[in-house]
FIMAR-467081 format. One record per residue (C-alpha): x, y, z. Coordinates in steps of 0.05 Angstrom, whole numbers. Layout:
xx X yy Y zz Z;
...
! end
This chain:
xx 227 yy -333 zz -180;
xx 236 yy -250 zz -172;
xx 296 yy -230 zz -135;
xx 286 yy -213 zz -63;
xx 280 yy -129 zz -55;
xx 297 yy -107 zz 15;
xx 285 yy -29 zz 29;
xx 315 yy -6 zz 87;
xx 323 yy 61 zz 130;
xx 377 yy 103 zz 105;
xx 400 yy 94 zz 181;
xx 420 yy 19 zz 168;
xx 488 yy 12 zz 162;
xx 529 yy -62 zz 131;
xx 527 yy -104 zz 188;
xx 454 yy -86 zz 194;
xx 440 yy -106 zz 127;
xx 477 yy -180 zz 132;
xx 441 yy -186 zz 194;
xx 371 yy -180 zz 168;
xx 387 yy -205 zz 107;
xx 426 yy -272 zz 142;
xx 364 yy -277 zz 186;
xx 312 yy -290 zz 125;
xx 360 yy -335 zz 98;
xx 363 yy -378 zz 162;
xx 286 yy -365 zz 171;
xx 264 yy -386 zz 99;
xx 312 yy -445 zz 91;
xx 348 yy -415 zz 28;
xx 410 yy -367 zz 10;
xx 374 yy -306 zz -10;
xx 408 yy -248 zz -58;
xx 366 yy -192 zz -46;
xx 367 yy -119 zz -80;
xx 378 yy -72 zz -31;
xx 348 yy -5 zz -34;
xx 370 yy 50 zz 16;
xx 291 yy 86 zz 12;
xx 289 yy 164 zz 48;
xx 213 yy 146 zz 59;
xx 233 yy 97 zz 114;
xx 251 yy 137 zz 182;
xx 263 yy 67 zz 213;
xx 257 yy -8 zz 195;
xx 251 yy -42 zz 135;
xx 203 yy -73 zz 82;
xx 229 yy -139 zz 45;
xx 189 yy -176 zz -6;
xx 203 yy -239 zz -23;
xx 167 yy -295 zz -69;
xx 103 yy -243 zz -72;
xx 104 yy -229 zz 5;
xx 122 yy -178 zz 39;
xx 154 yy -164 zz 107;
xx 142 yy -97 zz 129;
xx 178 yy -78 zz 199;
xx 183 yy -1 zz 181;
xx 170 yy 49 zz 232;
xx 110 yy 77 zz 196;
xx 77 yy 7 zz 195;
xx 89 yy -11 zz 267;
xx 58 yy 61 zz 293;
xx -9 yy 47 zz 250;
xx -19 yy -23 zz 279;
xx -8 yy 9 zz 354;
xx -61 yy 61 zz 329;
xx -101 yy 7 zz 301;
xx -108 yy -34 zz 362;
xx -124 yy 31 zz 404;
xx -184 yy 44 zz 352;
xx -217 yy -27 zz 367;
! end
């Protein structure tokens, strides 16, 4: 198994981090050691990938899927 990569807004201070990071654990059933990587990129958010899937709650995501739905 690859080791869990969470990118996060450079905003995101530690208790942020244990938060999200405490929440996947809880969600997914298993302790969880991620590699965190503080990414510029993100203005907001977070992407995590985990056992090939990824989570993606970033700012950038969330504002295409609102455009998205608008589009239909």
């Amino acid at each position: 198994m690859k080791k869990p990569v969470l990118m996060i807004a450079p905003s995101f201070d530690d208790a942020g981090i244990q938060a999200v990071c405490a929440a996947f654990s809880e969600c997914l059933g298993k302790p969880l050691d991620f590699d965190i990587i503080k990414d510029e990129k993100l203005i907001g958010g977070f992407i995590a990938m985990i056992d090939g899937k990824v989570y993606d709650t970033s700012f950038t995501s969330q504002l295409n899927e609102i455009q998205r739905q608008m589009n239909q």
